[in-house]
N, C-alpha and C positions, 0 to 999 in steps of 0.2 A: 862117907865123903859129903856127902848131899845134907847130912845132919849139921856138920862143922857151920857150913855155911848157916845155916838156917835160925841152927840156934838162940840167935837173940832175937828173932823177929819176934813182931807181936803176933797174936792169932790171926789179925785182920790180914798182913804180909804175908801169914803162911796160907790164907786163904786164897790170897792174889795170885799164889805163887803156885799153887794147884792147879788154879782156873785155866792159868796159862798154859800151865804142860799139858793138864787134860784137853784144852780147844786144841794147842799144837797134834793130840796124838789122833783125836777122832779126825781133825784134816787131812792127818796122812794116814789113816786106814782105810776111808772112802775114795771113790774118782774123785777128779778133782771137777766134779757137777754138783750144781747146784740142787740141791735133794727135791726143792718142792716145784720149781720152776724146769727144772732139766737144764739148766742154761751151763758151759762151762768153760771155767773160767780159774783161775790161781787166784782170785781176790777172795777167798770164802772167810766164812766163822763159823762156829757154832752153835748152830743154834740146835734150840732147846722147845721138847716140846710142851713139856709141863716144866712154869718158867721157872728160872735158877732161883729163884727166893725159896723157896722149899728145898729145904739141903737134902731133903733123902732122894730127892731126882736130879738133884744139881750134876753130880760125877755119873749117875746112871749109865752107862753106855746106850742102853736102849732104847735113851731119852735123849740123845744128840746126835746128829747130823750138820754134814756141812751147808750151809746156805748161802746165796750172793746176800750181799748187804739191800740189794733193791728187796728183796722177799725176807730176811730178818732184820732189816731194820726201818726201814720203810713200809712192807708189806706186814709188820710185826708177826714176823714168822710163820706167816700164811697157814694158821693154824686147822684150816679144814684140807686144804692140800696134804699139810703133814701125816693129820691123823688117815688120809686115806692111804699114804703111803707106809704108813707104819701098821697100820691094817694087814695091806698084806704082804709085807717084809715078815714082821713078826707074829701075824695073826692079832685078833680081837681080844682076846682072853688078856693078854700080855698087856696090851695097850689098855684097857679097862683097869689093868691092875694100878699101872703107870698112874692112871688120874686118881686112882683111890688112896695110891698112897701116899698122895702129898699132904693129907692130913695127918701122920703119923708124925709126933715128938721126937725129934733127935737133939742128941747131944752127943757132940763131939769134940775132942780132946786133940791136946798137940800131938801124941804118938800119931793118930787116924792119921791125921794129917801129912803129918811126913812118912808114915810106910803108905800113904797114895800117893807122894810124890814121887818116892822111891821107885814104887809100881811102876806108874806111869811113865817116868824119865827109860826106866830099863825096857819095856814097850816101843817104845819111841826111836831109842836104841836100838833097839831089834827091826825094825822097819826101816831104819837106816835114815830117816829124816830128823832127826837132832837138830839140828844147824838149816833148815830151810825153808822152815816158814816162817811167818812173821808173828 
């Protein structure tokens, strides 16, 4: 179903179009608190701790959390807050890995693309948030 639609977009669309259901699905699998700050709130996004320009951390799950926009966009994702908190969510090992590997060459293709939106949408699905966030 999800393919039909999709179909003609360019790469750049289909990329939009991941970003979107990935922030929608990490928003609804954490409180609705802001990760680096504690503050909470239903305005969150995203944020990233090794940033999205590096596609192999862009969808990472272990690389996003919800944030207010005062701490990811103002605060530019209060990146000593995060890494302490991803510290010791995930441990050190993990988060080490997280920064090494956004040196690593990817390349990816329209299939990646759409069986992670597919992923993500049926996720999302399952959480029962589809339709409410923004």
């Amino acid at each position: 179903m999800i393919k039909q639609k999709i179909k003609d977009y360019t790469t750049g669309k289909i990329k939009k179009r991941l970003d979107t259901i990935f922030s929608k699905y990490i928003r609804a699998k954490y409180p609705k608190i802001c990760y680096t700050c504690k503050k909470p709130t239903d305005k969150l996004q995203c944020g990233h701790f090794v940033s999205r320009q590096y596609l192999v951390t862009r969808w990472d799950e272990n690389n996003c959390r919800p944030q207010c926009w005062g701490c990811n966009g103002y605060g530019r994702g209060q990146l000593l807050d995060f890494e302490e908190n991803l510290i010791s969510e995930i441990g050190k090992e993990k988060v080490e890995a997280l920064k090494a590997s956004r040196h690593q060459v990817l390349k990816l293709d329209r299939g990646w693309y759409e069986a992670q939106i597919d992923k993500y949408t049926t996720l999302l699905e399952t959480l029962g948030k589809s339709n409410t966030l923004i």
